[in-house]
N, C-alpha and C positions, 0 to 999 in steps of 0.2 A: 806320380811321384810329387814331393814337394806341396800337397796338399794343404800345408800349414802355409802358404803363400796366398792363395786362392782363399784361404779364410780370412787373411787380413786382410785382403781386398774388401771382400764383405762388410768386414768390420768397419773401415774405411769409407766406404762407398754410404756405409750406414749412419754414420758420425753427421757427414758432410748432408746428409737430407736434413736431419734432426738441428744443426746450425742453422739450415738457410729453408726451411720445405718449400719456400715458393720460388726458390730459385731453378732454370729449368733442369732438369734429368733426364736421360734417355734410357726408360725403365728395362731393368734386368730380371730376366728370372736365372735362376743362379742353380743347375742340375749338378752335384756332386753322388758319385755311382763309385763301390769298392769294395771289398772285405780284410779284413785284419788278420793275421794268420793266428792261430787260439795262443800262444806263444808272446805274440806279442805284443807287450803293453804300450808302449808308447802310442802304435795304430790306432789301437783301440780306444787311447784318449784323445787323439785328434780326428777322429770320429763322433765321440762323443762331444766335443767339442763344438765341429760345426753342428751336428744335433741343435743344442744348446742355443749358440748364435742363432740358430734357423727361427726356433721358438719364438726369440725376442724381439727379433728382424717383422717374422711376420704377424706377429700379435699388435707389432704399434702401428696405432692409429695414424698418428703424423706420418709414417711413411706410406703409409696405405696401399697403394698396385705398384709403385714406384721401384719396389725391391723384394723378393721373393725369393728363399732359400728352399731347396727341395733334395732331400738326402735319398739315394735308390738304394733303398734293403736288398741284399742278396743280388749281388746287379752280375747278368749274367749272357751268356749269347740270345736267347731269345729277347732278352730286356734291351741290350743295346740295339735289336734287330730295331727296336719302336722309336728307341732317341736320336741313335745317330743319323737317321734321314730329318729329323726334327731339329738338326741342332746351327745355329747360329755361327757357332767361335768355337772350335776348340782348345781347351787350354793342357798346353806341352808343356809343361814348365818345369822339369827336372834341373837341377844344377849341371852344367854342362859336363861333359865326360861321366856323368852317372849312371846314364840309361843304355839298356841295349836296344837294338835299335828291332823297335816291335811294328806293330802294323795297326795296332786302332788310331793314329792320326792319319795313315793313308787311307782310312776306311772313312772318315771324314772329310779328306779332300775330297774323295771321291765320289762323296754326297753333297759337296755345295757347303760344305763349313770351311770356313778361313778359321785360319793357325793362328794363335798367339803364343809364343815357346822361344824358348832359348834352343842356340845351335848347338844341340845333342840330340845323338840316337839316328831316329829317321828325318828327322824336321832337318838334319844337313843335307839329305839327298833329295827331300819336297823342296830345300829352298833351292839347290840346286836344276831343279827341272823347274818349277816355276818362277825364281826368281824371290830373292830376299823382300825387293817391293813389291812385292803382291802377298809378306805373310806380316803379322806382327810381332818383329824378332825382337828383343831385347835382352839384357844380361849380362854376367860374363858371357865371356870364351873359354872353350878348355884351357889356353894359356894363363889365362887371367887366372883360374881357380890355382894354378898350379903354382903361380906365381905367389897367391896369396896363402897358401899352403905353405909354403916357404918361409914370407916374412911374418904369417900371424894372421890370424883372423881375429878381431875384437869387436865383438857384439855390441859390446856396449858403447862403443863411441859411434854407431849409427843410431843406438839406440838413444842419445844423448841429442844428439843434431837433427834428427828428423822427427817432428812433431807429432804428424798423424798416425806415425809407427809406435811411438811412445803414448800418445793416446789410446791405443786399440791395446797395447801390450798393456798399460797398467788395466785396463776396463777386466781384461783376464784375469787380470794377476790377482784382484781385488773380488770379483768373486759377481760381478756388472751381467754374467751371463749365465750365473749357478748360485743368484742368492739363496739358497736353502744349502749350501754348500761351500761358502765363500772360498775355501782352500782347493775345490776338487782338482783345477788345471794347475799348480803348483809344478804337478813334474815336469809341463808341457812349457813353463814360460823358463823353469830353472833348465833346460833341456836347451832352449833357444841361447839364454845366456851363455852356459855352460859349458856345454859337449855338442853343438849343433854341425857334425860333419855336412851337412848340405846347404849352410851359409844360408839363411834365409834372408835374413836382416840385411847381406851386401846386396842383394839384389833388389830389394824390397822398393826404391824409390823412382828406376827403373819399371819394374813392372808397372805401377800403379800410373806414368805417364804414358809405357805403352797400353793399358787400359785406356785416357783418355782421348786419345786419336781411335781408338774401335769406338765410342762412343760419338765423337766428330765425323767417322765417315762411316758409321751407320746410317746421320743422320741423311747423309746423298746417298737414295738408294742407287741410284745409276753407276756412282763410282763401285758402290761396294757389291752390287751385280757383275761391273765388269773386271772384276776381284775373283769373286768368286768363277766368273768362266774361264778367265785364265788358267785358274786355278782345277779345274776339273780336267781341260785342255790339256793340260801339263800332266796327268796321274797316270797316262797309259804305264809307264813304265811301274809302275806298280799292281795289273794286273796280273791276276794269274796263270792268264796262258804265256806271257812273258817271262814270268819266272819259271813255269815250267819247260819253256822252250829251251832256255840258259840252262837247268839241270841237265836237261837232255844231253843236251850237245858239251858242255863245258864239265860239268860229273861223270855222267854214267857213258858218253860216247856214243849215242847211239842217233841217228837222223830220223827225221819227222819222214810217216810214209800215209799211204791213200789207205793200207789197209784197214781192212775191222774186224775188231772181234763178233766171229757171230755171238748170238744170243745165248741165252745159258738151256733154248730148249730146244736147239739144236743137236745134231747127228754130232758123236765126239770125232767121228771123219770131218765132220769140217774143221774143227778145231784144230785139227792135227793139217788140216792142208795148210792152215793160214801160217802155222806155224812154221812150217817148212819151206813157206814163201817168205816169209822174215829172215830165214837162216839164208837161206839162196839171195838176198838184198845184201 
């Protein structure tokens, strides 16, 4: 979710090499994996989107290994099978109270990638078992969105006060990553002004400082190894023989026993005895 956040980082991240190239950087390769439902459009131009960005990021010279965009077509259970033990950071970044609460960031923890996400979905019960300082939270809060829901979201007066936000949104706007198309992302930056229910822009200057502490404590790897073991330490509760033990007992009522199913090339008399020792438990 929220993947138009994670592009302005990019765009951001790209800005600031092209300013300063010899300034130091602690180089990114930037993995975005997803599908758009055929329905709908917006998806599909913020996809097309980071596309685009990825292009421009990695064809210039000036930023050369420093920065690398990489979009996974069709990204899927066998495909995430190859990333998610490859992956560095995962990025959570839903507007709080958005998401329901899924399992490929526990399938991350569980691999040795640190969090960076706002407290929604699952990243409440990761930070709860491992601890807030051991992910990189930043954001609202569900109260915060609620609140701001209330009195008004206005786009524009972040977008007015923060610089490098207002840099990356005009480079859109103007056409900086579709010149054979200057207008293509139109809907995508009028969509951010406009009608943007997932508040990009409030969060936008948040994110991008909890970006630069991943980048500061990348640089120790010692701290951010003993980041990451905590953090693996802390995921039992997210296997699956514990959620299934919980159904068991807490759903369907039934207690864990020694028995087994024989095999399927088995006498149907065994079947039937084991079965009968289940009913007699």
């Amino acid at each position: 979710k929220r993947q138009l956040l994670n592009c302005l980082h990019i765009v951001t991240m790209y800005n600031r090499i092209r300013k300063n190239p010899k300034a130091p950087f602690v180089p990114r390769t930037v993995i975005i994996g997803g599908k758009a439902a055929p329905g709908y459009h917006m998806a599909k131009m913020i996809i097309k989107l980071i596309t685009a960005v990825g292009e421009v990021v990695n064809k210039d010279p000036v930023v050369g290994s420093k920065l690398k965009v990489i979009y996974l077509e069709n990204y899927r259970v066998s495909l995430a099978e190859k990333v998610i033990p490859a992956t560095d950071l995962s990025e959570q970044i839903s507007t709080a109270g958005t998401e329901a609460s899924g399992t490929g960031n526990m399938k991350f923890m569980l691999n040795g990638a640190l969090t960076i996400g706002t407290m929604d979905g699952a990243n409440v019960e990761m930070a709860e078992e491992a601890g807030e300082e051991n992910m990189f939270i930043f954001g609202m809060r569900v109260e915060d969105v609620a609140q701001m829901d209330v009195e008004g979201y206005d786009a524009m007066t972040y977008y007015e006060n923060i610089p490098e936000l207002k840099q990356a949104i005009d480079q859109i706007n103007s056409g900086f990553f579709s010149p054979k198309q200057p207008e293509l992302f139109k809907d995508v930056t009028n969509m951010l002004f406009n009608h943007d229910r997932f508040k990009v822009f409030a969060d936008y200057e948040d994110y991008i400082k909890s970006q630069e502490k991943v980048s500061e404590l990348y640089q120790n790897p010692r701290e951010w190894t003993q980041m990451v073991i905590k953090n693996i330490a802390a995921s039992g509760k997210f296997s699956s023989d514990r959620t299934i033990t919980d159904y068991a007992t807490e759903v369907w009522g039934v207690e864990p026993t020694d028995l087994k199913i024989p095999p399927p090339n088995e006498p149907r008399e065994a079947l039937d005895e084991t079965a009968r020792a289940l009913r007699e438990k």
